[in-house]
N, CA, C and O atoms as a GROMACS GRO file, in nm:
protein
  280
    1UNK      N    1   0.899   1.499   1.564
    1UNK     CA    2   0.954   1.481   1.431
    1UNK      C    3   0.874   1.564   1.331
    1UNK      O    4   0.751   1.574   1.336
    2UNK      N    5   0.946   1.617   1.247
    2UNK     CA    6   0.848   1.712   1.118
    2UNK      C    7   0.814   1.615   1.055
    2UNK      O    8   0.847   1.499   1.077
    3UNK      N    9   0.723   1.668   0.946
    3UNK     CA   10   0.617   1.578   0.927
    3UNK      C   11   0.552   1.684   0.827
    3UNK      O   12   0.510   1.788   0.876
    4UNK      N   13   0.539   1.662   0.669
    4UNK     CA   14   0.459   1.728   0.600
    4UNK      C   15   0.355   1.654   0.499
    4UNK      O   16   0.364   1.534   0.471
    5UNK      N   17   0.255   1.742   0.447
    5UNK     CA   18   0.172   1.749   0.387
    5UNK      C   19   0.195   1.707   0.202
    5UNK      O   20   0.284   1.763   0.137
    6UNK      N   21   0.122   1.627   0.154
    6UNK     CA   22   0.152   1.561   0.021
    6UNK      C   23  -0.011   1.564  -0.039
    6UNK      O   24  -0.103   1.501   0.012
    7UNK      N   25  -0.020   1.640  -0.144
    7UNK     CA   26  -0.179   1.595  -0.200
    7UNK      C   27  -0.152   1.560  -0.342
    7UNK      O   28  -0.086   1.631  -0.418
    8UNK      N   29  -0.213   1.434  -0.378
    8UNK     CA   30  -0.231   1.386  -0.489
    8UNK      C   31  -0.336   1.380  -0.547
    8UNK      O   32  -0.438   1.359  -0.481
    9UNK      N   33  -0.344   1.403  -0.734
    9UNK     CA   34  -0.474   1.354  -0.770
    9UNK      C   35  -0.440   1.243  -0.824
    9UNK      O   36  -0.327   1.206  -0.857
   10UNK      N   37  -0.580   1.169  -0.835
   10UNK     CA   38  -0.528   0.998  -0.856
   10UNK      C   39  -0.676   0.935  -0.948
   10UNK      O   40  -0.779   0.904  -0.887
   11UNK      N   41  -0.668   0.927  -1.049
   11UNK     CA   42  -0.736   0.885  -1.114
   11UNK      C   43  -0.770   0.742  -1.107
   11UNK      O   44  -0.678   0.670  -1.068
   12UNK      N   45  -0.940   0.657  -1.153
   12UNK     CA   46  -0.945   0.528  -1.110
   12UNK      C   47  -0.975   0.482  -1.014
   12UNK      O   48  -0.998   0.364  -0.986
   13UNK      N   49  -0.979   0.590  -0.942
   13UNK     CA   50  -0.997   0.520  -0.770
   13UNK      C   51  -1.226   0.562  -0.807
   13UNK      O   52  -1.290   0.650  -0.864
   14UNK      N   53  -1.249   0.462  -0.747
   14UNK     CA   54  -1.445   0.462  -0.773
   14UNK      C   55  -1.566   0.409  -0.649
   14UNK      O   56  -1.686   0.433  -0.638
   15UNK      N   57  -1.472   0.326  -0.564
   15UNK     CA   58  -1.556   0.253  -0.447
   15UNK      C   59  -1.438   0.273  -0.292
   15UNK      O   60  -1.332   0.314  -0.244
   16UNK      N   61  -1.562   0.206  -0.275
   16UNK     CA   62  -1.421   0.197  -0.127
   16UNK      C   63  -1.342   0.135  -0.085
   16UNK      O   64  -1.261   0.146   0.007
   17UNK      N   65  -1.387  -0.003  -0.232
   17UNK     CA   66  -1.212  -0.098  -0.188
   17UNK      C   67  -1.122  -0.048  -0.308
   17UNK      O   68  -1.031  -0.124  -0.340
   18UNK      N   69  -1.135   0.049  -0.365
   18UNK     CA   70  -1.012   0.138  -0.475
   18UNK      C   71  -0.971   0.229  -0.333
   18UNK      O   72  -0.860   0.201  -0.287
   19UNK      N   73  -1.028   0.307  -0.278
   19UNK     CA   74  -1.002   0.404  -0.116
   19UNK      C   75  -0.915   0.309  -0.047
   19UNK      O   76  -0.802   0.355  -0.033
   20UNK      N   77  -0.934   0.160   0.016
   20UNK     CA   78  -0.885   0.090   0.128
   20UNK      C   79  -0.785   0.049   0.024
   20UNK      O   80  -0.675   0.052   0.079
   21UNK      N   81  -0.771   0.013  -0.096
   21UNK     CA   82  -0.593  -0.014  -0.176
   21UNK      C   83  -0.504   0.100  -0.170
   21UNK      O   84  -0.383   0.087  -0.155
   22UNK      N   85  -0.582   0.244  -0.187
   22UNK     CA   86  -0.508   0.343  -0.261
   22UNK      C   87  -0.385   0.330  -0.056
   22UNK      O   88  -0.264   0.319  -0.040
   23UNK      N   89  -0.479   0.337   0.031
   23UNK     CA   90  -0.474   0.344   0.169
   23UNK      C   91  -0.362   0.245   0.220
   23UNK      O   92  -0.274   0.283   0.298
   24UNK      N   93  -0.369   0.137   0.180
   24UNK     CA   94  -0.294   0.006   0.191
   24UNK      C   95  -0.178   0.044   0.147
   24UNK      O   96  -0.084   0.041   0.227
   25UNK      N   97  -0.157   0.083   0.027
   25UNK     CA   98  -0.060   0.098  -0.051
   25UNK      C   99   0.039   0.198   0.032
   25UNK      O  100   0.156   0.160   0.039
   26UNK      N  101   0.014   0.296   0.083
   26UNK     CA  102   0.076   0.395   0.078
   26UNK      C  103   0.129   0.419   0.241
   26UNK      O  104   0.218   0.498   0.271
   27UNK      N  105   0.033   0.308   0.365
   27UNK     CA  106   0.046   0.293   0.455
   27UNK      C  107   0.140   0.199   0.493
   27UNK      O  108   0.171   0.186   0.611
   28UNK      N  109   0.221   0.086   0.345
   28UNK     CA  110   0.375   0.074   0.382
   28UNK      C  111   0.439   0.090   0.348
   28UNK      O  112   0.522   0.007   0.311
   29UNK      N  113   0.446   0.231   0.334
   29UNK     CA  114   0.587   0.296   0.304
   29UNK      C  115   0.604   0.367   0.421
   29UNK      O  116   0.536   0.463   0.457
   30UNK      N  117   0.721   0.302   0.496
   30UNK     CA  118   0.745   0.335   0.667
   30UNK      C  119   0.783   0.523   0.633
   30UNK      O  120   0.824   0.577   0.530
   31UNK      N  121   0.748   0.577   0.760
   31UNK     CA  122   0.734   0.741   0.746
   31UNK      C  123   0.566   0.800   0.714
   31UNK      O  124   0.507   0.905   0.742
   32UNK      N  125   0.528   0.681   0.644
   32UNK     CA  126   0.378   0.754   0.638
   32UNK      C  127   0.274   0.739   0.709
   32UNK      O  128   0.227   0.626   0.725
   33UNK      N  129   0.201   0.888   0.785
   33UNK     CA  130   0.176   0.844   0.922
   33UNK      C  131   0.025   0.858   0.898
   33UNK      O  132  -0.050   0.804   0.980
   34UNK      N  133  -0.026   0.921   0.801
   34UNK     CA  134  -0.183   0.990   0.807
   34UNK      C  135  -0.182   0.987   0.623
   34UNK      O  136  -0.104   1.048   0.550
   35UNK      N  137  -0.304   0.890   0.580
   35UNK     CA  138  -0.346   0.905   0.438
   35UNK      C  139  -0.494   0.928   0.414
   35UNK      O  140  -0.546   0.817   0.429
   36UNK      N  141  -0.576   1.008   0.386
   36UNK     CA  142  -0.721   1.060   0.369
   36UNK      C  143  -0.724   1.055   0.233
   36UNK      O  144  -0.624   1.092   0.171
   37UNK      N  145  -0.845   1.007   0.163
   37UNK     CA  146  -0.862   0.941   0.070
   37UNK      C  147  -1.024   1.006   0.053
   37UNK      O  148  -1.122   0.986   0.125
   38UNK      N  149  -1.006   1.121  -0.118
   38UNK     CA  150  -1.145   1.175  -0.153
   38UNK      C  151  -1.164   1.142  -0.236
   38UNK      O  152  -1.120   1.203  -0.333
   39UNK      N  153  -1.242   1.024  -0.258
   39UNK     CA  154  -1.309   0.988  -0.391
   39UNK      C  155  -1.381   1.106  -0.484
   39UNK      O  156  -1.335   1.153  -0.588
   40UNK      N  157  -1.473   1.132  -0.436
   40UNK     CA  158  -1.517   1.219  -0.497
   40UNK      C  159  -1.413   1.337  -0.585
   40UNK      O  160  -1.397   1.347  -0.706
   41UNK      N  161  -1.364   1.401  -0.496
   41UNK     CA  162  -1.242   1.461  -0.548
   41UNK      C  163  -1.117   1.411  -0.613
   41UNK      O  164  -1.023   1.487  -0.636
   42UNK      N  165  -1.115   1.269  -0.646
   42UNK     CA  166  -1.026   1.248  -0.663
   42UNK      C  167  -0.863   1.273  -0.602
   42UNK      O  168  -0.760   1.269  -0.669
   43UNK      N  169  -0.877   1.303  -0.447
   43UNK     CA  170  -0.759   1.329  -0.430
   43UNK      C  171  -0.685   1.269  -0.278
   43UNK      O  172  -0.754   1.270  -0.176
   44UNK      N  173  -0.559   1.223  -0.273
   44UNK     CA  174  -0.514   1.160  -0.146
   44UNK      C  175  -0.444   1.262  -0.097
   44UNK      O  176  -0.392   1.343  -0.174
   45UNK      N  177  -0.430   1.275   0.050
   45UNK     CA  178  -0.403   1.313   0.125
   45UNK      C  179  -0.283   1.213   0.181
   45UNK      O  180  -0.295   1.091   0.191
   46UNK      N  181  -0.173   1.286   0.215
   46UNK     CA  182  -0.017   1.235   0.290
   46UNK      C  183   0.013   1.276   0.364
   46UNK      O  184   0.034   1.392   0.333
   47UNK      N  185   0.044   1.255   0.503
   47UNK     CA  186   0.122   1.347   0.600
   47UNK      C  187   0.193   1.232   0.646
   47UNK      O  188   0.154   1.128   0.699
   48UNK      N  189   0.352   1.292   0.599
   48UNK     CA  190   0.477   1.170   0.603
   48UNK      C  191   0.597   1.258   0.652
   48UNK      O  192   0.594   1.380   0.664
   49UNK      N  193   0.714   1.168   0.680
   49UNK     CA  194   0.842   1.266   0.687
   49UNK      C  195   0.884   1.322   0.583
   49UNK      O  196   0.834   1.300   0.473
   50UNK      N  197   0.990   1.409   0.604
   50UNK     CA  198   1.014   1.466   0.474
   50UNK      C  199   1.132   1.416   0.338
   50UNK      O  200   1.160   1.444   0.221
   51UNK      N  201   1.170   1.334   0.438
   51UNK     CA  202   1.237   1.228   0.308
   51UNK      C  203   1.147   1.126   0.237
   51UNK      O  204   1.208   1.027   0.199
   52UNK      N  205   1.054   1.129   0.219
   52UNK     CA  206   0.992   1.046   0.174
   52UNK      C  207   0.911   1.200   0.031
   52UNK      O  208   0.851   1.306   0.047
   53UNK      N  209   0.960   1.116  -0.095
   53UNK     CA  210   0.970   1.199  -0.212
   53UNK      C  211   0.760   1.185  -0.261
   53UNK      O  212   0.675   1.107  -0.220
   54UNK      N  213   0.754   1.270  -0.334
   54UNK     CA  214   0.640   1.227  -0.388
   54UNK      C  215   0.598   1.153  -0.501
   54UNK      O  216   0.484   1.128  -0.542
   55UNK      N  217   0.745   1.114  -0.558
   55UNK     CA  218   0.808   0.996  -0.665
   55UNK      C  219   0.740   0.853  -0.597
   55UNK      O  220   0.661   0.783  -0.660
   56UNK      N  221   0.787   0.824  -0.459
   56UNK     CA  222   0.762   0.735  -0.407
   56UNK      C  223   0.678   0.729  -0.382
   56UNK      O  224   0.651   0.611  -0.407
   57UNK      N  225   0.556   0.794  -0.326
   57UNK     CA  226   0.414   0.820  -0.312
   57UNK      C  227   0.341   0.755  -0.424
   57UNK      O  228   0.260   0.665  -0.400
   58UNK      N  229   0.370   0.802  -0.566
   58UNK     CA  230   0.324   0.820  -0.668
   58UNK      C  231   0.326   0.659  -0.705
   58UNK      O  232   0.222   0.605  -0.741
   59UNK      N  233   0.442   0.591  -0.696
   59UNK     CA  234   0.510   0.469  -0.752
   59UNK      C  235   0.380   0.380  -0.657
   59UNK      O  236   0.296   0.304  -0.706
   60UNK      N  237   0.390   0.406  -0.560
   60UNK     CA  238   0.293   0.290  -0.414
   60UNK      C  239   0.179   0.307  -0.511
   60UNK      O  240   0.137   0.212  -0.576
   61UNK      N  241   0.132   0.417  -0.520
   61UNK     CA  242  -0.050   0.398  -0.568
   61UNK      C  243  -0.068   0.396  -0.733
   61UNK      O  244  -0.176   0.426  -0.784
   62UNK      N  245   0.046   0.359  -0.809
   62UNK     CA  246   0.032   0.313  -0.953
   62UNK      C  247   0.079   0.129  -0.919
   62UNK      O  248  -0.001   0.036  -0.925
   63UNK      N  249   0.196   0.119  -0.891
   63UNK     CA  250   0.124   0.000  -0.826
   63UNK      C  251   0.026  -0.093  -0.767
   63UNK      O  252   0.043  -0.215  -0.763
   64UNK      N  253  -0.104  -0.014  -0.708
   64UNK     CA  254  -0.188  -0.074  -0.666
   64UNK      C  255  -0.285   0.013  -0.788
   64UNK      O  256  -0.398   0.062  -0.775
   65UNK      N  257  -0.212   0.010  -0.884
   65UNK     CA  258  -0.324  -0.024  -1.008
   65UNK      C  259  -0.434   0.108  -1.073
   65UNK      O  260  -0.530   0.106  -1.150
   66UNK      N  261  -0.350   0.235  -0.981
   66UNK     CA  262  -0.442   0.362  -1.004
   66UNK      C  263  -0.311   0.508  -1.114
   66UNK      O  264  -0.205   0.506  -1.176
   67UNK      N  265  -0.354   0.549  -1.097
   67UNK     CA  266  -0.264   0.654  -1.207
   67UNK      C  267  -0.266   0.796  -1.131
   67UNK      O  268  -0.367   0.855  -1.094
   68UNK      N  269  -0.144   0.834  -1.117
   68UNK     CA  270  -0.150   0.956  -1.028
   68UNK      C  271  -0.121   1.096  -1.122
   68UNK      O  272  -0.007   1.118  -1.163
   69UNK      N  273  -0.191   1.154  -1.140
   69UNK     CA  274  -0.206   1.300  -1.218
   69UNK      C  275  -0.079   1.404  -1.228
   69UNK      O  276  -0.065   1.410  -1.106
   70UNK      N  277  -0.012   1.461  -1.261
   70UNK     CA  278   0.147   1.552  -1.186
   70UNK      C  279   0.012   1.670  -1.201
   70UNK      O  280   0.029   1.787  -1.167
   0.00000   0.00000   0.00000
């Protein structure tokens, strides 16, 4: 199955239980198979199918309370 690449910046995220929410969050939205999470950099990593928008990405980890950058 294809399968692409999604990088977000995501502001707010500071420890490693902001990392294991941003992670949580985004690990149920069925299609998403691989999420890497750089604090430091501020930035998440996605490797999902390709119907899965980066609208929806975005929506999972403002929900769990973080703010995603365009």
């Amino acid at each position: 199955m294809a399968v692409q690449k999604t990088i977000l910046t995501v502001e707010g995220m500071s420890c490693n239980h902001c990392k294991a929410a941003v992670k949580k969050a985004l690990k149920k939205i069925e299609g998403v198979e691989e999420v890497n999470v750089d604090l430091v950099g501020k930035k998440v990593s996605v490797i999902h199918t390709p119907e899965i928008t980066t609208e929806k990405l975005a929506e999972a980890i403002e929900k769990a309370g973080y703010r995603v950058n365009s």
